[in-house]
N, C-alpha and C positions, 0 to 999 in steps of 0.2 A: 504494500500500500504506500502512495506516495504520501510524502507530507505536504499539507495544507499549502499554499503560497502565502510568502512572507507580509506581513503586513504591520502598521505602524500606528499603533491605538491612538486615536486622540485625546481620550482620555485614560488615563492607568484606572484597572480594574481594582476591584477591593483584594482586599489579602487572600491569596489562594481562591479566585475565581479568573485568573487568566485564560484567554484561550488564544492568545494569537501567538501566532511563530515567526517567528527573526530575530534579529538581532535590534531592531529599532523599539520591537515589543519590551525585549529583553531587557534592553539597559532603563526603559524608562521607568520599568518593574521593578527595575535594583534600585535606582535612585531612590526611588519613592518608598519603597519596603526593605533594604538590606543596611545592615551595622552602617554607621558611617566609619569613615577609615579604609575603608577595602578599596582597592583599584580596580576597577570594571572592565574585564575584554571579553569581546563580541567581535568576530571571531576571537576566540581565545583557545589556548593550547591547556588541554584540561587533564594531561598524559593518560592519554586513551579512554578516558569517561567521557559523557555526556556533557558533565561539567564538573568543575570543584570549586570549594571555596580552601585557600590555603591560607595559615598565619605561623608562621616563621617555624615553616617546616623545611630541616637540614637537607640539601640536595633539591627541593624542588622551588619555597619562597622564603628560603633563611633570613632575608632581616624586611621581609613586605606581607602582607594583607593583601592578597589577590582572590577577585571570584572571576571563573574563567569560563566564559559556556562557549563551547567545541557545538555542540549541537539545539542551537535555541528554541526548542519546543519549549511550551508552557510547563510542563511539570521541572522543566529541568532549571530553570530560570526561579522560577518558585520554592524549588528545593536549597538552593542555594542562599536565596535571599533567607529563609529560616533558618539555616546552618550557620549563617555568619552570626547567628544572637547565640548559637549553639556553643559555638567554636571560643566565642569571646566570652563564656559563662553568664550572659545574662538571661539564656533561655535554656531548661532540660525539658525540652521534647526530644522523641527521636532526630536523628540523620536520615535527610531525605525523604518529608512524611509523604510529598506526593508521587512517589514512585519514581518507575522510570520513563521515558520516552514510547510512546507507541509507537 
């Protein structure tokens, strides 16, 4: 199944009701919902996921805060932006509550 064509919300959806795919969806999803501090790529190199979010992890983003989505489907864009409150202790939900990518 192919994915959706990319499209670029004019307005950001609420928390965990995204449904648009690209990269224009994506970032304007992080801005608006993810930690501040993080560095935002769309296309971003996510070492072979979907996406990650990384904070000064040895070997991949030792001294930066990066969320990187490889693949900008809505779950994945989503998952990240709650991962960065995860990652930074101000949130314990799970890692990745809205799955993966269809």
């Amino acid at each position: 199944m192919a994915a959706p064509a990319p499209t670029t919300p004019s307005v950001v959806p609420p928390i965990g009701q995204a449904t648009a795919w690209g990269c224009g969806a994506a970032l304007a999803y992080l801005q608006a919902y993810a930690a501040k501090g993080f560095t935002l790529e769309c296309p971003g190199y996510a070492e072979g996921h979907e996406a990650m979010t990384c904070l000064g992890v040895v070997g991949a983003c030792p001294t930066s805060a990066v969320i990187a989505i490889a693949d900008p489907c809505p779950q994945a864009y989503m998952n990240e932006a709650s991962n960065s409150y995860v990652i930074t202790g101000v949130a314990a939900t799970v890692i990745d509550p809205y799955g993966p990518c269809p």
